[in-house]
N, C-alpha and C positions, 0 to 999 in steps of 0.2 A: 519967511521962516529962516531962522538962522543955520547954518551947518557947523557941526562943529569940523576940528582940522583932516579926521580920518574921514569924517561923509566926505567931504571937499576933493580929498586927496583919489576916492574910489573913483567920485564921479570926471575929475578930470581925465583919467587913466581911459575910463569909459567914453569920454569923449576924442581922444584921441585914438582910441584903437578901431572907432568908429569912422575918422578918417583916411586911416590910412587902409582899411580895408575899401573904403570906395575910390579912392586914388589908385588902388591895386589894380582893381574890377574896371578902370577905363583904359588901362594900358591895352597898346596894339603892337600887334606883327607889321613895322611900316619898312616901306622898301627903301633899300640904300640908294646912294648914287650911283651904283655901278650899272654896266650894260645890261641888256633885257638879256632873259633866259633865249638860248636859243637847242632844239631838242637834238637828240641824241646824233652823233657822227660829225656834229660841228666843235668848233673849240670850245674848252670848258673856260667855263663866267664864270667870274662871283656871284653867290648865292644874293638874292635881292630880299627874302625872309630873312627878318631879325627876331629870336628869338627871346621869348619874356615869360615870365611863369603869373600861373591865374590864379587866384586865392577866390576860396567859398568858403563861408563860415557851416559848418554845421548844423543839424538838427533845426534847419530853417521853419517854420510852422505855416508861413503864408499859402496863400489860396494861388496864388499868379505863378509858373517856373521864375524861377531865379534868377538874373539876370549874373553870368559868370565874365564876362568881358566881349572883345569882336576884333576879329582878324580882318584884315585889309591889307590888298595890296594895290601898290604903285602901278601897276597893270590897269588896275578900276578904273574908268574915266568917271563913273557913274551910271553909263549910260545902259547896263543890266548885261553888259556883252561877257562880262564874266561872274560863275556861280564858286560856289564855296563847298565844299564834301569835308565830311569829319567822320574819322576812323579810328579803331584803339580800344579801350580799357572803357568800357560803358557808352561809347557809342550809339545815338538811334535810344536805347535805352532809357540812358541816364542824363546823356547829355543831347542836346539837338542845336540844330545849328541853322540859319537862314541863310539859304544860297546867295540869297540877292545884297545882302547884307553882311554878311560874317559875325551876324550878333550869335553868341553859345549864351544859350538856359540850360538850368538842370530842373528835371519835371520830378525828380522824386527828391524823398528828404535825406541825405546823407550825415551818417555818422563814424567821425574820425577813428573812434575805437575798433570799427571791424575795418575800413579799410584809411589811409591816411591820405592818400593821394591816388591819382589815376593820371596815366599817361596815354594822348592820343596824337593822331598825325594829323594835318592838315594840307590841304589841298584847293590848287586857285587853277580851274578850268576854263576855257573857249566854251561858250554857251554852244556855237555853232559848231566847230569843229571837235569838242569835247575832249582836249589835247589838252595838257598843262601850261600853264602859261609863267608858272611859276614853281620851281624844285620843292617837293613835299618835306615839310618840315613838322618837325614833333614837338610840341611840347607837353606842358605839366600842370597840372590842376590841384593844387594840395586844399586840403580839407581843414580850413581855419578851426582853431581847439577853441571850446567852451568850457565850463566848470562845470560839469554832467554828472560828474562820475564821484561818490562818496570815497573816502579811505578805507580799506578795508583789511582787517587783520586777518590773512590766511592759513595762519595755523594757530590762533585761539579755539577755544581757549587753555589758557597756558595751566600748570601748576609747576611749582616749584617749594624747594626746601631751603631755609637758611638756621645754621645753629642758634640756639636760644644763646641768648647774653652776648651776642655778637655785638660790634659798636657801631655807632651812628656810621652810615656810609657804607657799609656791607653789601657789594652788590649782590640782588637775589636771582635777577633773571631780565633779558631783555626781550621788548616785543616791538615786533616789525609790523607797519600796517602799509599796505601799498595802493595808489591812484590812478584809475587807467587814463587821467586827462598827458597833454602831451607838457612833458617835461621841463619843452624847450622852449617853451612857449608861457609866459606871463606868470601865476603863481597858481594856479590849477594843481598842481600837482605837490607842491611844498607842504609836507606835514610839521606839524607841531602835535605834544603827546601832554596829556595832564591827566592829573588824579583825580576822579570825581569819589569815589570809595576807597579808604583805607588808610586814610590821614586821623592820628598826625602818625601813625608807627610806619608809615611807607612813606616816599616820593617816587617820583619819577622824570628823567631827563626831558626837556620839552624836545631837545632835536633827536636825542640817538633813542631814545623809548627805554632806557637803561633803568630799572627800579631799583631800589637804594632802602637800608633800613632806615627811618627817622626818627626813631629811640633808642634808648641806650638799657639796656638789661630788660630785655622783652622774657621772660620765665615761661619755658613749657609748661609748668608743674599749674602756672596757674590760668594757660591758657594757648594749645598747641596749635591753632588754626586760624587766619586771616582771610578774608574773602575781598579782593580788590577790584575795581570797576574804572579800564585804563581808557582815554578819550581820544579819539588823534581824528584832527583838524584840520582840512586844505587852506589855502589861499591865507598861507602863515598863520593861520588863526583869527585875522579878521572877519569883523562881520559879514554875513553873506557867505560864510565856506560852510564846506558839507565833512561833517562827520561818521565818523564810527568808533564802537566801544569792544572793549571786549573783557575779557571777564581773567584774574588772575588769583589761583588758590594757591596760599602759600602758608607752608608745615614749619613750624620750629622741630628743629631735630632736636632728640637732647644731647645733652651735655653732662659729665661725671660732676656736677654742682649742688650733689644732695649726700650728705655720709651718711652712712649705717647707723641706726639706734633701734635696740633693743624695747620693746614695749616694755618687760619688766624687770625690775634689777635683781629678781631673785627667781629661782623655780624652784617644784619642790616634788619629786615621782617615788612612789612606792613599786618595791621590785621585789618578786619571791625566790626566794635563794636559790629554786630548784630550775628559775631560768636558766633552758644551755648558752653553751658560748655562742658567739656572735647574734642572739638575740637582740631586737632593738628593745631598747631603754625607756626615750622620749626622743622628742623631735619640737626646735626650737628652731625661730628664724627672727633674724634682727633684719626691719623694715626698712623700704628705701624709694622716697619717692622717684629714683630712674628708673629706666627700662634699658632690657637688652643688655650689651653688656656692660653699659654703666650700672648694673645693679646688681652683677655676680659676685657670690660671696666666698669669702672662705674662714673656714673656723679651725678655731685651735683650742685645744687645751693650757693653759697660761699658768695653773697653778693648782691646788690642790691635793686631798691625801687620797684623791683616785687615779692618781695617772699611769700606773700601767695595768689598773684593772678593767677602765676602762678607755674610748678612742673616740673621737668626732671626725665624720667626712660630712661631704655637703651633697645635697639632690642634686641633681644642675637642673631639673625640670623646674623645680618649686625653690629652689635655695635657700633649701632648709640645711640645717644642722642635725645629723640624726646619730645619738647617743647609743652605740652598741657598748655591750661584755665581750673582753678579751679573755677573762678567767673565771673559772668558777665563783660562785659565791656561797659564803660559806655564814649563816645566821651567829653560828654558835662563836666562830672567829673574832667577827666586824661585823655592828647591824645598820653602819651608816659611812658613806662618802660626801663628802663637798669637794665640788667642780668648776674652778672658776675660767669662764671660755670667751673668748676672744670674736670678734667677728669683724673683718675689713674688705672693703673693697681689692679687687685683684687690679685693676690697674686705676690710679688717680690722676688725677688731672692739676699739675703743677699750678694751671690760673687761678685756682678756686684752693687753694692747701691755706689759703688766710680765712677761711671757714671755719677753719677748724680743723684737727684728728680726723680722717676718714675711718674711723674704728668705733667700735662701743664692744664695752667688757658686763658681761652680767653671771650671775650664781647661781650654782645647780644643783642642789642637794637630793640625792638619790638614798631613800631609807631604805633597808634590807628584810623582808618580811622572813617569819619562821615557818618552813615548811618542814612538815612529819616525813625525812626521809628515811628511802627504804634502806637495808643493814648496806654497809661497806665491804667486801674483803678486803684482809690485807695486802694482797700480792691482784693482778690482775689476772695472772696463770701462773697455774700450779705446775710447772714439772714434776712428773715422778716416773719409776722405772719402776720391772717385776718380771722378776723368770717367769718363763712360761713353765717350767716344773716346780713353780709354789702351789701349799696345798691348800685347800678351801677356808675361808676364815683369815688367811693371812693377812698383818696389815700391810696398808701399800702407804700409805700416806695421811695427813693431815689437813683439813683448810679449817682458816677463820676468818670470821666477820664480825662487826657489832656494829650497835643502831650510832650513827654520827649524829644524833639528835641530843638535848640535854637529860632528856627522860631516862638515856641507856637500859632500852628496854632486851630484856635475855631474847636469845635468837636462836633459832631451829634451823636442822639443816636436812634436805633432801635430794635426790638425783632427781634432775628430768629426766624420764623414762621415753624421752623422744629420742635422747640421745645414745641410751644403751639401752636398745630395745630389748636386748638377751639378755638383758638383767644379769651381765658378770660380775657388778660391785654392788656394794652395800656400804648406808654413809651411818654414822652414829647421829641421830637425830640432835644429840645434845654437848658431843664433844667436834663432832666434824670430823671424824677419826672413818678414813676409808679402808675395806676389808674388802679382801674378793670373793665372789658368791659364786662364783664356776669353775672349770678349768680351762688355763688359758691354753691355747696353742698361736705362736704369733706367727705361724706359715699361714692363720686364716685369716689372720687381722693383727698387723703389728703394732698399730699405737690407735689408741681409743680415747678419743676426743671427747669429752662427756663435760656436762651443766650444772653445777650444782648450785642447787635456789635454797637462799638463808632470808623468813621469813620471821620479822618480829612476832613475838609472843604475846602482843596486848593489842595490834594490830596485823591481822594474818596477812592483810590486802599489799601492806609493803613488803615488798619480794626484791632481792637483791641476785645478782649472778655473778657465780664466779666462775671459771674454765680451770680444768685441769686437764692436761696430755698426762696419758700415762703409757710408757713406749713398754713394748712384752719384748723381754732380754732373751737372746736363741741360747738353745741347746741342740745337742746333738740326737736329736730322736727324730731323723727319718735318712730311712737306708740309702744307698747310690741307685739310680737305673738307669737304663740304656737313655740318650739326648733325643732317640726318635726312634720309629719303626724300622728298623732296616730290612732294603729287599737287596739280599745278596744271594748271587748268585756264579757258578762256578762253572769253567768251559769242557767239554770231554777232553778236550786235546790241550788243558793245562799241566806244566809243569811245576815240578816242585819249588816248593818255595817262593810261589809267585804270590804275595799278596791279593787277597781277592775282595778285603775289606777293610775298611779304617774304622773303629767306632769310639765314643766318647760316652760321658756320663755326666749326668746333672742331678742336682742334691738339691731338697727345698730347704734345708738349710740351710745358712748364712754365718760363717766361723768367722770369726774378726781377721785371722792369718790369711785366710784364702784357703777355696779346695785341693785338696792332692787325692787321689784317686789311685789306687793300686788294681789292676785287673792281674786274672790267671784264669787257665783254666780247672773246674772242679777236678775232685781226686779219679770219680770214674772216667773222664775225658781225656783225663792226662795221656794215656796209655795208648789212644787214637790213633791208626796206622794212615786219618786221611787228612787232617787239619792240626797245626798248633797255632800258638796266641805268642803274641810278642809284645809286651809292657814298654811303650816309649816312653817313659816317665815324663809326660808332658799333659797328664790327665787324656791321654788317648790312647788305643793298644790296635796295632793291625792281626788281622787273623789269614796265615797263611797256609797252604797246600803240603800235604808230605810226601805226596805221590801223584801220577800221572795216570791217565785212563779211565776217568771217572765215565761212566756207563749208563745212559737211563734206564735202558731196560733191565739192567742188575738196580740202580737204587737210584731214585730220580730226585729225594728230598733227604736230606740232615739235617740233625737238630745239633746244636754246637754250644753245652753249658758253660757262660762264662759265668763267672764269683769275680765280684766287685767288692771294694772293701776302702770307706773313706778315713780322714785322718785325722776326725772326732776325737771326743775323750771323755766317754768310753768310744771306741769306735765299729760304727754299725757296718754291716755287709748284708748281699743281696745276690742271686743267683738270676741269670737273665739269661734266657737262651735264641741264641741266634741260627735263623731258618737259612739253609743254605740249599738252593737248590740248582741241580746240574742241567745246562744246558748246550743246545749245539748251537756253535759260536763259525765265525764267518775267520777268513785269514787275518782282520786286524782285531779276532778278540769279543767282537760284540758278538750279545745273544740273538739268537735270529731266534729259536725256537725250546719253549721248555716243557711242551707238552711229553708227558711219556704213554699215551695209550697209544701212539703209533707201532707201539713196540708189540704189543700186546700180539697181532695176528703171528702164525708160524715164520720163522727164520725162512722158512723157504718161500716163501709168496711176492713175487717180485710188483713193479710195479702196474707192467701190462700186463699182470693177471688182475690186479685191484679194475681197472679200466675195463675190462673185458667182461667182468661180473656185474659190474657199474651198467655196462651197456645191454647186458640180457634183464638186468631190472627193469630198466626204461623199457625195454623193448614190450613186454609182459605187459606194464602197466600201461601201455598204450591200444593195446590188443583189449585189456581189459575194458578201456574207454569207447571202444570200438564197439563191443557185443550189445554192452549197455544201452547205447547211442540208439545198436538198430532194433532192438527190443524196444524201447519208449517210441519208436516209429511207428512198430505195429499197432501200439495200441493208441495208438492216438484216436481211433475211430469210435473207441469207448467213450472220450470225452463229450459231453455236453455240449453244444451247439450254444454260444451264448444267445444267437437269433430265436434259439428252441426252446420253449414252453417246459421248466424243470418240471411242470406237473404233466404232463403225457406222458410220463413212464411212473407212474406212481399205478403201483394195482390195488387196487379196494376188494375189502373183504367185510365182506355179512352188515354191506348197506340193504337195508332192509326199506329203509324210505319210511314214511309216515302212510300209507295206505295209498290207494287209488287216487285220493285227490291231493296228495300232495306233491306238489310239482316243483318243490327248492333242494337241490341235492343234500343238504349237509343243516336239514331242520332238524334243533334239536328238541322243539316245542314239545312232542308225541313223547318223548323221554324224562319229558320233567312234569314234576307237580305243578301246575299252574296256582296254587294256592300259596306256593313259596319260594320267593324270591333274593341270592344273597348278592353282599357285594365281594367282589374278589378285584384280587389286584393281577392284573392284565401286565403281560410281555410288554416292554418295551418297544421292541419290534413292533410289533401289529397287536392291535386292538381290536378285536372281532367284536362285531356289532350282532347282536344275536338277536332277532325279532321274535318276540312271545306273539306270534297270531290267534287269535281265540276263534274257534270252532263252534258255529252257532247249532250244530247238531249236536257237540260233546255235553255229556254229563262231569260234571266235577269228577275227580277221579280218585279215591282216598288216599289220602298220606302216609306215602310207604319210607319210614324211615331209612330203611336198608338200602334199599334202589337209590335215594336222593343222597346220600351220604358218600357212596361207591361212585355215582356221578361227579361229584364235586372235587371229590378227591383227585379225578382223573384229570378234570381241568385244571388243578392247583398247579398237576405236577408239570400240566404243559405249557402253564403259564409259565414259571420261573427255570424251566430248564431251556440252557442259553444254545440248546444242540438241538431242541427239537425243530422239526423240518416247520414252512408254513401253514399259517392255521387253514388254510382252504383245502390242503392236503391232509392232515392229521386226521386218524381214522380212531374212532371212540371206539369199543368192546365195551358195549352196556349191558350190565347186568340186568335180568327181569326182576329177580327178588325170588323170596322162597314159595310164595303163592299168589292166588288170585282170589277175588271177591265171585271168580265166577265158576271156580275149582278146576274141576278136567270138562275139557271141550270134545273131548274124543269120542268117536261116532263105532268105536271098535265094535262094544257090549249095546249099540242102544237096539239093536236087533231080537237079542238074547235075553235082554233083561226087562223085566217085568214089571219097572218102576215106575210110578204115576208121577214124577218127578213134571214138572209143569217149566216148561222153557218160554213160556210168553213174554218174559221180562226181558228177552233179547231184544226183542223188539224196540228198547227202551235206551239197548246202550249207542247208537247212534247206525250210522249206512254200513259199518266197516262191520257187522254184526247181522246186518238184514241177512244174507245169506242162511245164516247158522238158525237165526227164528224160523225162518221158512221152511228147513229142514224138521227142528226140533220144536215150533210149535204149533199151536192146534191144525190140525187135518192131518198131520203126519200118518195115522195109520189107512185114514185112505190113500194115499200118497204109497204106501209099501206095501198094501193088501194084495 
């Protein structure tokens, strides 16, 4: 079979590296010419081990250990009298060694990647004596490289970005793939990089893994994303090496290489005249296939007969263009604008300006609709002014309005009565002509702000507003009075002419010059032998003393009429009187005390007599606490025992009981008709349970209205009176009534009288009766014969 030049070339390589790794593997440790070792304390010899390194190829597979090389020394005759010991770095382990021989096997399979070599010592002993026979020397066992290990990209997979329209050779990104065979050694580890995915718009370097653009105007717009698939190769890339791939995503960014163009060269928006200002319009936007900020726009106004009625700014969200009102718009004026606006990119891109304009201009025509507005005033506020002494009906003022529409419909005019709740004005419904409906005073209310609504005539629903201030002009009509309450007061032991008060005066008037104030005292005050008044023409007056020794017990309060008079026109006046009361004052003047009933007792009553009387009160009133005290002692023995039954001191009177057999204290059974039964409303307290027992000897007993009526009555009264005592105490006084079914029972005349009258029937009325038959009926006269 023939080879071509690259088989040839591998397998020769492969043949030689197969030599000289068994030329390695039979090298020995052989001894020099020099003297024999001799041990420690004698002269030092040349070392008789020559040191050599031992090569094992890796990842061996065979069944047999590995034959790694064999030490020997010049010592050996052959004859077994020296062995061999091996120490170090996998010793026993990894490595083992034949005393008798010096031959080293490795018993397991070794791989370069975890470790690359291994250092051990060796050692040539007396069989017999087990003494060195030769200086321990170390050598190295390196771990021969295979091609095991693929390339491998470590930090794939990649992505990266390159601008769209970039030129051929653009680098986009590089990738590294790494081989853990050993470096230093044959071609194991030499990569090489190629493109299996993303040819022809990519390459990539075979040595440095450098990726590159391979076309020349690659466009986002018609395609932002590439998916690449990079190869990298050991053993230069020839046949027989191990690969790996990895994967590389790459973005065209864009680039400002698309201008603005409007979809349409003209627009066209209806707008009603009664839009306020800064209302939006429309809202246009001229298109762009960039993104980001290669697609940010800005617009302009360029031309037209609306440019300062209306404005253009731009979204930045959406990059639109959004068409506001700077001014009213007016139907009846102007019913139509044309807008011719502009739109460009904010920054361009000098490579791409042979495109074309980065602009487009398009047309806006905004119609103006008519809308029914409401009336106009002509002024937006009315000023007006009005004494507050004009009379009812006066006029004050004027307003007008009319409809700004073409119809110029006539127009009414009214007050909001929110605004002058007191209805002081009145408007002419047809001229606008304002009147005043009250009387004004502008110390209650100086200027009065008020609405007046001017509502067309053919449509009421449009309502217009106009304001008017109307300020109430002062007069002179309200008098001066004192600025406050004054408490003044005057010392016993003041002398004359000593100021004892300052006072002023306030006006709720408001004269354009300013107040002036004149005080005095009135005509009857004038004459006063204990106060006068001093005008400091400064709208203030002090009021001082004429005399010394003022007295509480002669007069302990003055009244001191001032007259105030301001400088109005006409000018009003006012009488105000100032309470001055005398007090006992301390050595710097202050009041300590202005009581004057202390005065009141005799001139002769000193102090320690007041004390003394003082002290026979208490005394008294203590005595009296005393009596009381032992009085509610004694009778403490009256009180109730709360341990003690309140009903054992209760005494009954004219319990009569139910007869002989009735054995329940307080039955009222024998007192009532058994034939009728009511309900009554029972004490809160206690509810007496009253047992109706029926008597099997009793005869019905007739119904005696009187008797059950006078009963009932008496329990009503005991139920609801909230003082009567308990009902197990509560003693009845029961009437009998006015007669009986069985008349008089009296035995006075039955002696006497001669009556056949027949008492058998006693018999009949039950036990409580047997008695009285027995008596009065048959055998009775044998019985008293």
């Amino acid at each position: 079979m023939k080879l071509g030049k690259a088989e040839l070339c591998h397998l020769l390589q492969l043949i030689a590296l197969f030599l000289c790794i068994s030329g390695m593997s039979q090298a020995e440790l052989s001894r020099s010419r020099s003297k024999p070792y001799f041990p420690a304390g004698r002269p030092r010899t040349k070392r008789s081990w020559v040191w050599n390194q031992f090569f094992v190829l890796e990842e061996y597979m065979g069944s047999d250990p590995l034959y790694v090389g064999k030490l020997h020394s010049d010592v050996d005759k052959g004859d077994g009298s020296i062995k061999y010991i091996l120490s170090g770095e996998g010793a026993s382990s990894i490595f083992i060694i034949d005393e008798n021989t010096g031959d080293i096997h490795a018993t397991k399979r070794l791989d370069r990647e975890e470790q690359a070599y291994y250092t051990l010592r060796a050692q040539a002993l007396d069989r017999l004596t087990n003494k060195p026979v030769e200086p321990e020397s170390e050598f190295v066992i390196k771990i021969q490289d295979i091609n095991d290990n693929e390339p491998r990209f470590l930090d794939g997979p990649y992505t990266a970005g390159v601008p769209e329209m970039s030129p051929v050779g653009t680098s986009v990104v590089q990738v590294t793939a790494t081989d853990a065979d050993d470096p230093t050694y044959g071609n194991s580890a030499r990569v090489v990089y190629s493109i299996l995915q993303g040819q022809p718009y990519f390459s990539v370097e075979p040595k440095t893994g450098v990726i590159k653009t391979a076309l020349p105007n690659m466009d986002r717009e018609a395609k932002d994303q590439y998916l690449l698939v990079i190869q990298a190769k050991d053993m230069v890339g020839q046949n027989g090496g191990l690969s790996g791939t990895t994967s590389v995503t790459v973005t065209l960014t864009d680039v400002n290489d698309n201008p603005p163009r409007f979809p349409r060269r003209s627009y066209q928006y209806n707008v009603p005249e009664s839009l306020p200002v800064a209302s939006v319009v429309a809202r246009i936007k001229a298109s762009d296939a960039d993104i980001g900020a290669n697609a940010e726009m800005e617009y302009k106004i360029v031309d037209g007969d609306g440019l300062g009625v209306f404005k253009i700014s731009v979204d930045k969200d959406t990059q639109e263009g959004i068409i506001t009102i700077q001014k009213d718009l007016d139907f009846e004026a102007k019913t139509s604008y044309t807008l011719r606006i502009e739109a460009a990119n904010k920054d361009a891109d000098p490579r791409f300006l042979s495109l074309g304009p980065f602009s487009d201009t398009t047309t806006v025509k905004i119609i103006v609709e008519d809308v029914d507005e409401p009336p106009v005033f002509s002024s937006p506020l009315y000023p007006m002014e009005v004494s507050e002494a004009t009379q009812v009906g006066n006029i004050i003022g004027t307003v007008a309005a009319h409809d700004p529409d073409s119809s110029n419909s006539p127009v009414r005019y009214s007050i909001d009565r929110n605004t002058d709740l007191e209805r002081y004005f009145n408007i002419d419904a047809n001229s606008g002509v304002i009147t005043t409906a009250k009387s004004l005073d502008r110390e209650t209310n100086a200027v009065h702000n008020i609405t007046v609504l001017a509502m067309e005539s053919q449509n009421p629903s449009q309502v217009g507003r106009g304001y008017v201030a109307i300020t109430i002009l002062d007069i002179n009509d309200n008098a001066p009075e004192f600025a406050m309450d004054y408490e003044t007061t005057v010392c016993e032991n003041a002398q004359p002419g000593q100021v004892i008060q300052k006072i002023s005066a306030v006006d709720k008037d408001e004269p354009s010059s300013g107040h002036q104030f004149y005080f005095s005292l009135t005509t009857d005050a004038t004459n006063n032998h204990n106060f006068s008044l001093k005008d400091n023409k400064d709208n203030t007056a002090s009021v001082l003393t004429r005399r010394n020794g003022f007295r509480r017990q002669e007069q302990s309060v003055y009244y001191l009429p001032i007259f105030i008079v301001d400088s109005g026109s006409p000018s009003l006046s006012s009488t105000n009187t100032l309470t001055i009361r005398v007090c006992d004052c301390d050595a710097d003047g202050v009041a300590q005390t202005c009581n004057a009933e202390a005065y009141v007792l005799p001139a002769g009553l000193s102090t320690g007599a007041l004390v003394a009387i003082l002290a026979c009160v208490l005394t008294l009133l203590v005595l009296i606490l005393l009596i009381v005290t032992m009085r509610r002692r004694k009778k403490e023995p009256l009180i109730f025992d709360e341990e003690r039954d309140i009903r054992e001191n209760i005494v009954r009177y004219d319990d009569e009981g139910g007869g002989e057999e009735d054995t329940e204290a307080f039955d009222m059974t024998a007192l009532r008709n058994l034939n009728v039964i009511r309900d009554t409303k029972t004490r809160r307290d206690v509810t007496p349970e009253i047992q109706f027992l029926s008597r099997p000897t009793f005869k019905s007993i007739p119904d005696n209205v009187i008797f059950r009526e006078f009963i009932w009555e008496r329990l009503k009264e005991a139920d609801v009176d909230p003082c009567a005592p308990p009902y197990d105490s509560l003693q009845t006084y029961a009437f009998e009534g006015n007669g009986s079914v069985a008349e008089s029972l009296s035995s006075l005349d039955s002696l006497s009288s001669n009556s056949d009258q027949n008492y058998d029937y006693l018999s009949d009325w039950g036990p409580r009766f047997k008695r009285l038959a027995d008596m009065y009926g048959t055998g009775q006269e044998g019985l008293y014969s």
